[in-house]
Backbone as JSON, one array per atom type, in Angstrom:
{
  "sequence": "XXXXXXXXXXXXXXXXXXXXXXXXXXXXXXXXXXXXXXXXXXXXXXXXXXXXXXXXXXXXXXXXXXXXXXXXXXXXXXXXXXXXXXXXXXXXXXXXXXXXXXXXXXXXXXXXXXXXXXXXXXXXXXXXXXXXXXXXXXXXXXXXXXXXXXXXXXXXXXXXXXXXXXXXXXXXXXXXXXXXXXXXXXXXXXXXXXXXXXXXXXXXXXXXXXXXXXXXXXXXXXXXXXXXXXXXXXXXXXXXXXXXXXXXXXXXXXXXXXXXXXXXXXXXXXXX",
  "N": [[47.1, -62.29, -8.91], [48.83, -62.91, -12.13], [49.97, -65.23, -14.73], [49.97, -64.8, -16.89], [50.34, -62.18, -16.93], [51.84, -58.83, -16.49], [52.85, -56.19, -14.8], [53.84, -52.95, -16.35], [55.24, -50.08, -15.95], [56.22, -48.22, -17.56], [55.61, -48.21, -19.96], [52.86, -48.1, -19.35], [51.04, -50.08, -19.94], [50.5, -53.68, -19.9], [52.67, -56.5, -19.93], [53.39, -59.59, -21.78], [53.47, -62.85, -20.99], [55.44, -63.8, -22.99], [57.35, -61.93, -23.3], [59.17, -61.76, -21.23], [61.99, -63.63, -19.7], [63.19, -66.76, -19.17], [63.9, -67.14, -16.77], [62.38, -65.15, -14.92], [60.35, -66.16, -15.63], [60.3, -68.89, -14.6], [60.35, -68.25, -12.07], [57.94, -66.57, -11.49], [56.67, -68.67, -11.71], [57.09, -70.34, -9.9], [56.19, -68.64, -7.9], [53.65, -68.44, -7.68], [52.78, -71.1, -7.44], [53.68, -71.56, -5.03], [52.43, -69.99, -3.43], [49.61, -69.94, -3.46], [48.99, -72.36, -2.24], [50.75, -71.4, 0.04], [49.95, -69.23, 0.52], [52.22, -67.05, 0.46], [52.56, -64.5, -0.47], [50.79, -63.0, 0.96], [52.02, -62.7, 3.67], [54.48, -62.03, 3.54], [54.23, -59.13, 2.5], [52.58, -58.34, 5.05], [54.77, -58.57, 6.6], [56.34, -56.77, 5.52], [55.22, -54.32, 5.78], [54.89, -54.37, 8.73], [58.08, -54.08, 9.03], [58.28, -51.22, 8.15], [56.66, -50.0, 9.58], [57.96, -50.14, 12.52], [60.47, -49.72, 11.56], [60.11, -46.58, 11.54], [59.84, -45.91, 13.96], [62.38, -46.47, 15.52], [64.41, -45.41, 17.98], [66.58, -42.08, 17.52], [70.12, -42.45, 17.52], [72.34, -41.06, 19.57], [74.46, -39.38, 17.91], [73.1, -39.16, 15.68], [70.68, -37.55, 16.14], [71.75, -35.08, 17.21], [73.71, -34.31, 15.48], [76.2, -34.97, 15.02], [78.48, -36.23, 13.7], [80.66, -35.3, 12.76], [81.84, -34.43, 14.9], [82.7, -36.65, 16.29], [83.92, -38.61, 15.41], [86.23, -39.71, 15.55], [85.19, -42.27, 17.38], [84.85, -44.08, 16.55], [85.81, -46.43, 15.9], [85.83, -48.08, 17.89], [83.47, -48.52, 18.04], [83.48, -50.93, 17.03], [84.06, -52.93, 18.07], [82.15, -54.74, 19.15], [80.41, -55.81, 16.49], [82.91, -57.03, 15.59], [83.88, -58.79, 17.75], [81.23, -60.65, 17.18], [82.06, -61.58, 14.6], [84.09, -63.36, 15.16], [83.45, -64.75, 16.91], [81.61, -66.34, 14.35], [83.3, -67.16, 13.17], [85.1, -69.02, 14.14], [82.99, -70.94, 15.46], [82.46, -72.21, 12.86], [84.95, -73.21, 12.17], [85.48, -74.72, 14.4], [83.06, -76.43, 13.87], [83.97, -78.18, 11.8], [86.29, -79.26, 12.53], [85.26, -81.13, 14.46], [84.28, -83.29, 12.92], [86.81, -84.58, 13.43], [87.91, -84.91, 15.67], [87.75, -86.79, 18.66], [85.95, -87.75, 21.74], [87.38, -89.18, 24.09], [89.09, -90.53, 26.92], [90.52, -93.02, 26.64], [93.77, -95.21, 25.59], [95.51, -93.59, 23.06], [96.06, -94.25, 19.65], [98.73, -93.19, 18.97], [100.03, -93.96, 21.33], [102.12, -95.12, 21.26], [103.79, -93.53, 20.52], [103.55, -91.43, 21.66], [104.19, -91.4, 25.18], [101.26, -92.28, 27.14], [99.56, -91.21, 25.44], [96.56, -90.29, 24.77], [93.2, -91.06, 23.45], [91.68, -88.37, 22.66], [94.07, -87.07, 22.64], [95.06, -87.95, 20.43], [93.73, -87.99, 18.14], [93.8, -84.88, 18.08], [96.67, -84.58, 17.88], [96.57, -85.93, 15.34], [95.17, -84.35, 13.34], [96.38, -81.96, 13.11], [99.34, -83.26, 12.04], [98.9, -84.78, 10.45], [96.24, -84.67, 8.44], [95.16, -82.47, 5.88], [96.13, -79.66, 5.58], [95.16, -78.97, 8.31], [96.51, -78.09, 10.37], [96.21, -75.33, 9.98], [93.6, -75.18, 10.08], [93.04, -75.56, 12.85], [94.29, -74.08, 14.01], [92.94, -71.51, 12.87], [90.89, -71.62, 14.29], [91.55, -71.64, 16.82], [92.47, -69.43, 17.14], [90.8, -67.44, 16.37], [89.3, -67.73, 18.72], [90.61, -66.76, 20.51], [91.05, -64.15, 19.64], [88.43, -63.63, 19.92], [87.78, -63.43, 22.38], [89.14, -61.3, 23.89], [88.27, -59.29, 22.06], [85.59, -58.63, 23.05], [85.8, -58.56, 25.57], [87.16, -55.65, 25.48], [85.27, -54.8, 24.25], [83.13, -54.85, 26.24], [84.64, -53.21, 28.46], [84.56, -50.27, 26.41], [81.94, -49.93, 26.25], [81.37, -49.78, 29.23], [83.61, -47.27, 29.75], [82.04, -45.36, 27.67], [79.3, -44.94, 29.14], [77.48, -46.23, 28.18], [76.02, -48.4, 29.81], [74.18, -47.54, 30.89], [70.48, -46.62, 31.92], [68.41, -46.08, 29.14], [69.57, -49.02, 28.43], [70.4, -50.6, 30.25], [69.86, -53.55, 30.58], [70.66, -54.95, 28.5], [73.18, -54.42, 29.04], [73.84, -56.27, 31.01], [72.94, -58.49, 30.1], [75.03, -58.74, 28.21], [77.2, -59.31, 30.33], [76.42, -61.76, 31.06], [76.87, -62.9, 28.27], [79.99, -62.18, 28.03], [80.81, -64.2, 30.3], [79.89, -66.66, 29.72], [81.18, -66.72, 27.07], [83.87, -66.93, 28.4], [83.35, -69.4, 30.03], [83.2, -70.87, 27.39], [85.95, -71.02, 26.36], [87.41, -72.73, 28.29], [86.11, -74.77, 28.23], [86.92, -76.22, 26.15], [89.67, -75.78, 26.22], [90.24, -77.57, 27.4], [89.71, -79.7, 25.78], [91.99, -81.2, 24.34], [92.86, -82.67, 26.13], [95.34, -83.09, 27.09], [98.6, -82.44, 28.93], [98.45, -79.69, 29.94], [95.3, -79.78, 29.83], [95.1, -81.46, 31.85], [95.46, -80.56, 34.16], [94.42, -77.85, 34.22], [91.65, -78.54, 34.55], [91.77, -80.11, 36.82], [92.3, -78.03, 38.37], [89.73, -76.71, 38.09], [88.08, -78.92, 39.11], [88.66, -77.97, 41.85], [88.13, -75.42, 42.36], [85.63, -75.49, 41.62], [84.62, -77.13, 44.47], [85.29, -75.62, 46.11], [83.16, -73.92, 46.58], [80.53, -72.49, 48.83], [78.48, -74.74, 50.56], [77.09, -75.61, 48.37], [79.53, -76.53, 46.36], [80.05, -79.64, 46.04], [77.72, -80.65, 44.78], [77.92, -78.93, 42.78], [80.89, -79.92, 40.93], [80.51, -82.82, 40.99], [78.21, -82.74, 38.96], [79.87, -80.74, 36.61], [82.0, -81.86, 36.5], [81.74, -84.47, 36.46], [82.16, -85.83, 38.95], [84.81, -86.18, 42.09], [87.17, -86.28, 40.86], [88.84, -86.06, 37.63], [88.09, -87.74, 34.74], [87.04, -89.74, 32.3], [83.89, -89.05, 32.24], [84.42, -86.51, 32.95], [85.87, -85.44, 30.65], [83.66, -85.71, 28.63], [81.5, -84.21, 29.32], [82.58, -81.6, 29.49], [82.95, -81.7, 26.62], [80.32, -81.9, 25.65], [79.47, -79.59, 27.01], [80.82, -77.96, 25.35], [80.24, -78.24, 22.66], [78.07, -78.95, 22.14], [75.82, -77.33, 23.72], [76.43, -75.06, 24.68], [76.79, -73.28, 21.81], [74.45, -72.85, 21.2], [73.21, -71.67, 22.88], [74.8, -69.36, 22.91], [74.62, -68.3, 20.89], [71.87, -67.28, 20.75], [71.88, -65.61, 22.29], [73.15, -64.07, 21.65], [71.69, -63.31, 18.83], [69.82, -61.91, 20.43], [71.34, -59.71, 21.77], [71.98, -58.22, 20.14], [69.5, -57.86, 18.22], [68.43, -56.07, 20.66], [69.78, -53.48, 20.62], [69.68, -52.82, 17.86], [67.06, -52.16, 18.29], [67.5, -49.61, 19.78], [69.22, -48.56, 19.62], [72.45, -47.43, 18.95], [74.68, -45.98, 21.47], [75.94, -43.34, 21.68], [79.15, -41.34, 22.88], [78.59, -38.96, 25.32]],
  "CA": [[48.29, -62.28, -9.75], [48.14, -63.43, -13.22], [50.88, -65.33, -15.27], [49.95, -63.9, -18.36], [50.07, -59.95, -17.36], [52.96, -58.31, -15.41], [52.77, -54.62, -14.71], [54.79, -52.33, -16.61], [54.53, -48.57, -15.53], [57.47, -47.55, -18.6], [54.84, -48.24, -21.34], [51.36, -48.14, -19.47], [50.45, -51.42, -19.95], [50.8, -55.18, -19.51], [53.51, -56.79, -20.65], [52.91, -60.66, -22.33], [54.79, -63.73, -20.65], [56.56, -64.08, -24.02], [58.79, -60.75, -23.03], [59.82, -62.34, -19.87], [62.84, -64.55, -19.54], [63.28, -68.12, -18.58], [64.43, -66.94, -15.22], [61.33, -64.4, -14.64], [58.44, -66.59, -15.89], [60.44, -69.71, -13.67], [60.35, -67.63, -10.93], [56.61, -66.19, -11.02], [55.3, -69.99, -11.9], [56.98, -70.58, -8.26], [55.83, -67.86, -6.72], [52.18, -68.96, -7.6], [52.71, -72.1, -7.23], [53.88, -71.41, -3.71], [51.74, -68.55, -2.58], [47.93, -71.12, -3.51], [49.0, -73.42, -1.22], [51.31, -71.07, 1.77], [49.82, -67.22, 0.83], [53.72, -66.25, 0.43], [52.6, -62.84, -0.99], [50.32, -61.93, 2.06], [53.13, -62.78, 4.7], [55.53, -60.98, 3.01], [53.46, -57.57, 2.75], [52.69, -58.57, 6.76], [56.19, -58.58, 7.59], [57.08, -55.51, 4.77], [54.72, -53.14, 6.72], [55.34, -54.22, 10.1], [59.41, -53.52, 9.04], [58.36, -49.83, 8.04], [56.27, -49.2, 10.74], [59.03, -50.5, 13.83], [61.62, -48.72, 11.21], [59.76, -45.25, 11.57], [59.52, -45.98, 15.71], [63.49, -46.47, 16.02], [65.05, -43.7, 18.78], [67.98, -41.78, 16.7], [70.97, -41.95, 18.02], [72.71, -39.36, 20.19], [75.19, -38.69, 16.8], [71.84, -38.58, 14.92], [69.91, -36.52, 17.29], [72.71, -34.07, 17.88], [74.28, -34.3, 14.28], [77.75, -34.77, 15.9], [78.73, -37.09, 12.92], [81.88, -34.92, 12.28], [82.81, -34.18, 16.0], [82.82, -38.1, 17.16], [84.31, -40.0, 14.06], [87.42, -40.86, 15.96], [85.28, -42.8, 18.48], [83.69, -44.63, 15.37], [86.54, -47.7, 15.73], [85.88, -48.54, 18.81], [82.23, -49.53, 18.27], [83.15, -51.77, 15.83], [84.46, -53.8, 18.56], [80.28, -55.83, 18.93], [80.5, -56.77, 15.45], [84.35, -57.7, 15.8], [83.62, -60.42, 18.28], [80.59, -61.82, 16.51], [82.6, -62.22, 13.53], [85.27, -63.82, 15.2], [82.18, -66.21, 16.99], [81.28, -66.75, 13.35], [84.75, -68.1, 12.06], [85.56, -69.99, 15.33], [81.54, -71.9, 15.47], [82.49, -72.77, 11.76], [85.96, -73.78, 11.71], [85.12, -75.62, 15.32], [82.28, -77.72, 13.28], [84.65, -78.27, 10.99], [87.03, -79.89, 13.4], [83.99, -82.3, 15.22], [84.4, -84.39, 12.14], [88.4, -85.46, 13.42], [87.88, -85.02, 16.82], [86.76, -87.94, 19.44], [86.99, -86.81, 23.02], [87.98, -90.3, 24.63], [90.22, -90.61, 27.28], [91.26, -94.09, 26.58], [94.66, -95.23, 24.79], [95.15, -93.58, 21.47], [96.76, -95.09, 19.17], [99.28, -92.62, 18.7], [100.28, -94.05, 22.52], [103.43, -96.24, 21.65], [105.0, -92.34, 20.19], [103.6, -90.39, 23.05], [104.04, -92.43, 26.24], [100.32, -91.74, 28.02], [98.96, -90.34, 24.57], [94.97, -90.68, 24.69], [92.32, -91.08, 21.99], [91.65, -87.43, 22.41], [95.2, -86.05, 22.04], [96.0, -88.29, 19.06], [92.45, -87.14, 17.18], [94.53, -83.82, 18.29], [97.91, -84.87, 16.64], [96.57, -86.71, 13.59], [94.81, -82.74, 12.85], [98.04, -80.77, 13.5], [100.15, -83.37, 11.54], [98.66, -85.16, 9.06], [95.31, -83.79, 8.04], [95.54, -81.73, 5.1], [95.31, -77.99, 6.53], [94.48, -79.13, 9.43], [97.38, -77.11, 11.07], [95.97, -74.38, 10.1], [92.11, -75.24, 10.54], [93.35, -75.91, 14.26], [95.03, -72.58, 14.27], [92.29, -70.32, 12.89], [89.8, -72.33, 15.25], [92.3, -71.58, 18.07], [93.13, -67.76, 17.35], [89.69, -66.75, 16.37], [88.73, -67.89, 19.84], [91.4, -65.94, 21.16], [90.26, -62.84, 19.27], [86.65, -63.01, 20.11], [87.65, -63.39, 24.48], [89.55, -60.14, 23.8], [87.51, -58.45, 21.77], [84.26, -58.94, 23.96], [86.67, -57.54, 26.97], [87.44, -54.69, 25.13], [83.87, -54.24, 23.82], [82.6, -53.91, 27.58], [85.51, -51.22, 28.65], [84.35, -49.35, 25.71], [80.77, -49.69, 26.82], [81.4, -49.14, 30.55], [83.92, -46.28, 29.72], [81.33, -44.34, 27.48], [78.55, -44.86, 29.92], [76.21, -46.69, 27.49], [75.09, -49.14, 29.91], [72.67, -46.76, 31.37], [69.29, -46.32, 31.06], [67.42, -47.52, 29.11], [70.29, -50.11, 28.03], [70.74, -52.21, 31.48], [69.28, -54.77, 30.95], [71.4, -55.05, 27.5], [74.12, -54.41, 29.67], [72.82, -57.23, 31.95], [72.83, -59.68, 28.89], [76.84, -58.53, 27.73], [78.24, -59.77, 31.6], [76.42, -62.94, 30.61], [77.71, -63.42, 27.09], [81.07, -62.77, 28.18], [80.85, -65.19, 31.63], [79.76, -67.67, 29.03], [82.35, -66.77, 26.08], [84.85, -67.62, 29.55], [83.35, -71.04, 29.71], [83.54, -71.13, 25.62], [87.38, -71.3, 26.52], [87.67, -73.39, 29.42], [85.56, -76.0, 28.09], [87.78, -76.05, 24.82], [90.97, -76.06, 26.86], [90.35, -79.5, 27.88], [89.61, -80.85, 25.28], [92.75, -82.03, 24.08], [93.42, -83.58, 27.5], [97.14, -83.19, 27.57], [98.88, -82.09, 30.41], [97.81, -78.38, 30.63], [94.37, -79.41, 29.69], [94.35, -82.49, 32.8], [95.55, -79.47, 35.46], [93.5, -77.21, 34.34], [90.36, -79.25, 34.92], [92.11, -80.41, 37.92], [91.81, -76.82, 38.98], [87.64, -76.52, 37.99], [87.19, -79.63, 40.15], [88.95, -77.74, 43.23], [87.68, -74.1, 41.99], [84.21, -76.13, 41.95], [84.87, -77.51, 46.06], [85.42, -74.72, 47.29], [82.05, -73.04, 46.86], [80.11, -73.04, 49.45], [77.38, -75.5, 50.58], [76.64, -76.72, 46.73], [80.5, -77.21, 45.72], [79.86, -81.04, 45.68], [76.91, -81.03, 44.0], [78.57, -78.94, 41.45], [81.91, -80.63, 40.88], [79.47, -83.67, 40.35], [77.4, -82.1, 37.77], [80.5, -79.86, 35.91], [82.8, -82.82, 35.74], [81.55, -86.24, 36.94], [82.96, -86.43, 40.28], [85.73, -85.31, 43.02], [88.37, -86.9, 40.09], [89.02, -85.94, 36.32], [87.82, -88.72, 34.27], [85.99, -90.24, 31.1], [82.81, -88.39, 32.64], [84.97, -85.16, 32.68], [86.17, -84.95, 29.19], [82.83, -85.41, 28.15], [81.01, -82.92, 29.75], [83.21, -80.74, 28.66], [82.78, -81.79, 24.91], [79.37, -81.84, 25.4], [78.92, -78.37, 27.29], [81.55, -76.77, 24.12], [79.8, -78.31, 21.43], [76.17, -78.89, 22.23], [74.79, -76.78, 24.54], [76.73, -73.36, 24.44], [76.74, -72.7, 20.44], [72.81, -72.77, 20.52], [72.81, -71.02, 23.97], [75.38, -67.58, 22.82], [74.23, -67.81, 19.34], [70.34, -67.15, 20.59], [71.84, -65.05, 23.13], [73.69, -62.76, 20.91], [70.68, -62.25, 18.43], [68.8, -60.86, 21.5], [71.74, -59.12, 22.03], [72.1, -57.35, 18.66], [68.47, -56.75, 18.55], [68.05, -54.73, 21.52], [71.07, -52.69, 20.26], [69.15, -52.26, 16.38], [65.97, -51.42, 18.68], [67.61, -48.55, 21.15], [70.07, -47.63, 18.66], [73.89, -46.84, 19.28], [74.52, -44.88, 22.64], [77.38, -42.7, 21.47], [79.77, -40.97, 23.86], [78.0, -37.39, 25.28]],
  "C": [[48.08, -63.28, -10.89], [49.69, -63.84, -14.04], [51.32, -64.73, -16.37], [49.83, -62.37, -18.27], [51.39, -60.06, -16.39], [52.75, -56.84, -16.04], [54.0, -53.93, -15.54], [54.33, -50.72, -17.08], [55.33, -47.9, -16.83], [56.27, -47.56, -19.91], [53.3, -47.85, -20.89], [50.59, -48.81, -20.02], [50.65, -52.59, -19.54], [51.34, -55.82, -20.63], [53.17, -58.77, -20.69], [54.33, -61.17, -21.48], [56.08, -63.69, -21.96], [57.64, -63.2, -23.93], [59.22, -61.08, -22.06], [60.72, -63.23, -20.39], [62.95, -65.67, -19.19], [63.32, -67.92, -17.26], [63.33, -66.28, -14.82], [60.23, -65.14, -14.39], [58.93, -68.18, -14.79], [60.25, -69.32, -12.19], [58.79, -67.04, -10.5], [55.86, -67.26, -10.97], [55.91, -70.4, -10.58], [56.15, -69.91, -7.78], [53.82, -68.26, -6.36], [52.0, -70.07, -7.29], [52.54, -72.22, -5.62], [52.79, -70.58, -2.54], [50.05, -68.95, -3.07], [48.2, -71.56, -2.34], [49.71, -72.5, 0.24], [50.57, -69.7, 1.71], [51.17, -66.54, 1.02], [53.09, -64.75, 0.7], [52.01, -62.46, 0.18], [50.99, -61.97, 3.41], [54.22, -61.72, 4.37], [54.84, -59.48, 2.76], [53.12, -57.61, 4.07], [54.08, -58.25, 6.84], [56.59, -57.09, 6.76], [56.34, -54.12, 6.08], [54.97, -52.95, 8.35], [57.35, -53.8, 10.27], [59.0, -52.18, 8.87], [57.94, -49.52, 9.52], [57.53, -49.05, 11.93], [59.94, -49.39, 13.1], [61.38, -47.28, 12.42], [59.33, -44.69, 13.58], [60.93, -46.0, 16.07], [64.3, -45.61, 16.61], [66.5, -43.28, 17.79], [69.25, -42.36, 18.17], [72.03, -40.68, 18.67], [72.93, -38.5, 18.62], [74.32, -38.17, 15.91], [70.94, -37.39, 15.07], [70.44, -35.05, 16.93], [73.61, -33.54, 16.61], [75.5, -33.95, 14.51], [78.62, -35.61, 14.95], [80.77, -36.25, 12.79], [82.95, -34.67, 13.52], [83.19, -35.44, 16.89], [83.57, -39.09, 16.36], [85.53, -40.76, 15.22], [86.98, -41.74, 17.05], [84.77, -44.3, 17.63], [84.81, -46.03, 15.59], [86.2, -48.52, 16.6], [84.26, -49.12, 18.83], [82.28, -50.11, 16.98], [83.7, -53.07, 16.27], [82.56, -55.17, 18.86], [80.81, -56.72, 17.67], [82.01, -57.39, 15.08], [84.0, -59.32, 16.23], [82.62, -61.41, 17.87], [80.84, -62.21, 15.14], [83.57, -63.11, 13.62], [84.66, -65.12, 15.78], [82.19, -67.08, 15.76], [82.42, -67.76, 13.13], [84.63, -69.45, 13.38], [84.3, -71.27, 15.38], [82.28, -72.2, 14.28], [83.64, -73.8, 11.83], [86.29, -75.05, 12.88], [84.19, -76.95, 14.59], [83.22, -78.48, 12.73], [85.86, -79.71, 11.92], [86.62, -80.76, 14.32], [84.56, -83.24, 14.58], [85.93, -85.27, 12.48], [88.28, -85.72, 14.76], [86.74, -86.21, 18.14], [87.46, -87.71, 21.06], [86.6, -88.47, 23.75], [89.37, -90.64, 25.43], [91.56, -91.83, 27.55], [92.69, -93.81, 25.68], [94.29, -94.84, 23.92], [95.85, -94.42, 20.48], [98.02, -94.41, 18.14], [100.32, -93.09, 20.31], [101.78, -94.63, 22.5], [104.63, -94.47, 20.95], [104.77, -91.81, 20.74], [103.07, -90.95, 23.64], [102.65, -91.11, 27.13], [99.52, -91.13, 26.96], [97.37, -90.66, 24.91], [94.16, -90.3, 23.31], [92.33, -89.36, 21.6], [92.63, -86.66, 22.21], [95.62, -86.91, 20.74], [95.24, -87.89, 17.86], [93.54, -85.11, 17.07], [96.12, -83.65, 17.1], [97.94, -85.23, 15.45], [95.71, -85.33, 12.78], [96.08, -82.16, 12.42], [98.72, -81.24, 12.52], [99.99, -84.03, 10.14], [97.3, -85.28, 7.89], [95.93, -82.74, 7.33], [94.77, -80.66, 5.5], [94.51, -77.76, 7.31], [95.3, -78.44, 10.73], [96.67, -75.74, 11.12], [94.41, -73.7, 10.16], [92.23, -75.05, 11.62], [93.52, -74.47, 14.69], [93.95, -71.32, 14.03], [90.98, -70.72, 13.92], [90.36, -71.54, 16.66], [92.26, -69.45, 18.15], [91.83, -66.6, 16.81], [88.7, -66.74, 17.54], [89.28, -66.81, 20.71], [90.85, -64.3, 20.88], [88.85, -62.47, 19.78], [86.96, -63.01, 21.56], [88.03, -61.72, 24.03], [88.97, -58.8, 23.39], [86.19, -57.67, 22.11], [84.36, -58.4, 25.39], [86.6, -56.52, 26.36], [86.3, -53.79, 24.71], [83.05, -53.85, 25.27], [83.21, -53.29, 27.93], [84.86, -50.58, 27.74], [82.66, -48.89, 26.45], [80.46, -48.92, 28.34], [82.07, -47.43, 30.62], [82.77, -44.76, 29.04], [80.29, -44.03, 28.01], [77.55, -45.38, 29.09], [75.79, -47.65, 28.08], [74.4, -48.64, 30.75], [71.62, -46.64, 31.12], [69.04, -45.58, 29.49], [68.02, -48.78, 28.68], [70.91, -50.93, 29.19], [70.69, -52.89, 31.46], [69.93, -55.89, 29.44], [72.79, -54.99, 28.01], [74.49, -56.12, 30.39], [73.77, -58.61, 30.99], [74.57, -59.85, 28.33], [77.54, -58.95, 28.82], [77.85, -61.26, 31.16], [76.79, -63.95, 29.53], [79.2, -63.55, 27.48], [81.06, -63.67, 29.53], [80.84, -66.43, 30.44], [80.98, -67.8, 27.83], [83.55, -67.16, 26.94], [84.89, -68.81, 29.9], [83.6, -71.49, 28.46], [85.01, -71.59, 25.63], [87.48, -72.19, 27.38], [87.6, -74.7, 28.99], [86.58, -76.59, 27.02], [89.3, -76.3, 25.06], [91.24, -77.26, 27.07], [90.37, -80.44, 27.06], [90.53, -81.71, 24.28], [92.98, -83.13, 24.73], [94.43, -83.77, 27.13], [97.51, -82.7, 29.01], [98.36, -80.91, 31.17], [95.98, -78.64, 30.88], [93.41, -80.31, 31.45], [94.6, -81.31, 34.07], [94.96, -78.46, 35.45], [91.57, -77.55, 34.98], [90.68, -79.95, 36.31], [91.78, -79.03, 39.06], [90.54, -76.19, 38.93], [87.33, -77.19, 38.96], [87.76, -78.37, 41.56], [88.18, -76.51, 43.28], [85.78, -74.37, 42.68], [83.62, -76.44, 43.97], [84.91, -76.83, 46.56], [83.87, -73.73, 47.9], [81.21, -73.44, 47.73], [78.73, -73.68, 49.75], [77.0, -76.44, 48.89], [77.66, -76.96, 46.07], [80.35, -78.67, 45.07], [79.13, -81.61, 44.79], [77.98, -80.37, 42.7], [79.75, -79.26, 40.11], [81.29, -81.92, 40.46], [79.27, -83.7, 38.97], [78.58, -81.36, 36.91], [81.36, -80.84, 35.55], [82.92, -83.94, 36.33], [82.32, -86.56, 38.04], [84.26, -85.35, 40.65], [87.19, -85.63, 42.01], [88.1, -86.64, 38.82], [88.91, -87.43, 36.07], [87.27, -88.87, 32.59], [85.15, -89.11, 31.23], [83.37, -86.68, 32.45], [84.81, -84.68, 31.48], [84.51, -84.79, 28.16], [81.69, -84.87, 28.16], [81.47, -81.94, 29.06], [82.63, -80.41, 27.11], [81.1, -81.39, 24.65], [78.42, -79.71, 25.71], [79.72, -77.23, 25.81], [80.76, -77.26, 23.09], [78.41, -78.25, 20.54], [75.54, -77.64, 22.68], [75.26, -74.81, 24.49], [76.59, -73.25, 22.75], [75.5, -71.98, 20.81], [72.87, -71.43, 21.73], [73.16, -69.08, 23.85], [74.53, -67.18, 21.67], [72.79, -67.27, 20.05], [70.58, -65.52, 21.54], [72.44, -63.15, 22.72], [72.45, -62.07, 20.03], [69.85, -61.55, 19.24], [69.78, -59.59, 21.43], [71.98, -57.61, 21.03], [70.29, -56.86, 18.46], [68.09, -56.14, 19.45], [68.91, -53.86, 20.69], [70.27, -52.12, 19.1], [68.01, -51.7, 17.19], [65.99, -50.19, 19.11], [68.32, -47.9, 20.28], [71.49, -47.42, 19.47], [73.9, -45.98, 20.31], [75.99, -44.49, 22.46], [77.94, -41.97, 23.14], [78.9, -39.35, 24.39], [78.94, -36.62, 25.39]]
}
């Protein structure tokens, strides 16, 4: 590749840097710049051909197959429940980061404590959002109701799945992977519940430790390990914080692009 030529098939010849633009000739003195030292250009023709080829390997879909496009439309809403819930992931991971920066999960005094007798660090980080954070009512709120949307939608997305029979061969094991996203999008809530630590959030976690006890032979250990002991505590709340903020994002997020590429690999399993 040459700075001074660029192809041009309209005339049948080579066209001079000087007809290029500021933006063109800034952009090809990267690309050379870049592609001496990394080989851009021969990665990118690697990855272009290996996208055609996989393309030209992708199974149709039944509707494709069967060219049923006109006799299935009305089922067409209902698989738009997938990308529903990972848009509603999307907002909720964002507007959750978003809400790290106010939030300190501490179950000591807050200092909101002398206007709500028993308040704690973590419900007044809670109250000083809600009340005096600018659009932080309603950061809280689309944080809160985009969580709500994506449990629902992720229910509704396996009935659809189970009802049309698409987790059958050869999609089990994609099936498989959707009981585990939502089990986990069920802890996504749980963990999140708590972490105001107010009253619903100390009886709810009051009800994990017992939920935890009851199982048998490894209850103890796990009640331990899920929230620092046979007692809600310090150790609790921050488990919690740590299993909602750390460890699940990375864990659905990796879990969903598997999940979405099997799905682009196998293709849509319409209704038969």
């Amino acid at each position: 590749m040459s700075l001074e030529k660029k192809d041009d098939h309209d005339h049948g010849g080579w066209m001079k840097t000087k007809d290029l633009t500021p933006i063109e000739k800034g952009f090809l003195t990267t690309l050379i710049y870049l592609d001496k030292r990394l080989r851009i250009v021969d990665y990118l023709e690697i990855m272009e051909n290996l996208y055609y080829k996989v393309n030209l390997q992708m199974p149709k879909s039944h509707t494709e197959q069967y060219n049923l496009d006109n006799k299935f439309w009305y089922w067409y809403p209902l698989y738009t429940l997938g990308l529903f819930s990972t848009l509603a992931y999307g907002v909720a991971a964002i507007s959750g980061a978003i809400l790290g920066f106010y939030y300190s999960p501490s179950t000591a005094a807050g200092a909101c404590a002398s206007e709500i007798s028993g308040a704690t660090v973590s419900y007044c980080s809670i109250a000083f959002i809600m009340r005096d954070l600018q659009f932080g009512f309603m950061l809280r709120s689309v944080h809160r109701w985009s969580a709500q949307v994506m449990v629902a939608a992720v229910f509704l997305h396996m009935l659809r799945v189970y009802f049309t029979g698409s987790y059958k061969e050869p999609r089990e094991l994609n099936w498989i992977l959707g009981i585990v996203l939502i089990s986990l999008t069920m802890v996504f809530g749980y963990t999140g519940y708590l972490l105001p630590w107010d009253q619903l959030a100390f009886w709810a976690g009051q009800i994990g430790v017992e939920m935890s006890l009851s199982i048998p032979l490894a209850g103890e250990w796990v009640a331990q390990l899920l929230f620092g002991g046979f007692t809600l505590s310090q150790s609790t709340l921050m488990r919690m914080y740590i299993i909602h903020v750390f460890l699940l994002p990375f864990v659905v997020t990796t879990l969903i692009a598997i999940h979405i590429g099997i799905v682009w690999m196998q293709g849509i399993a319409e209704p038969h």
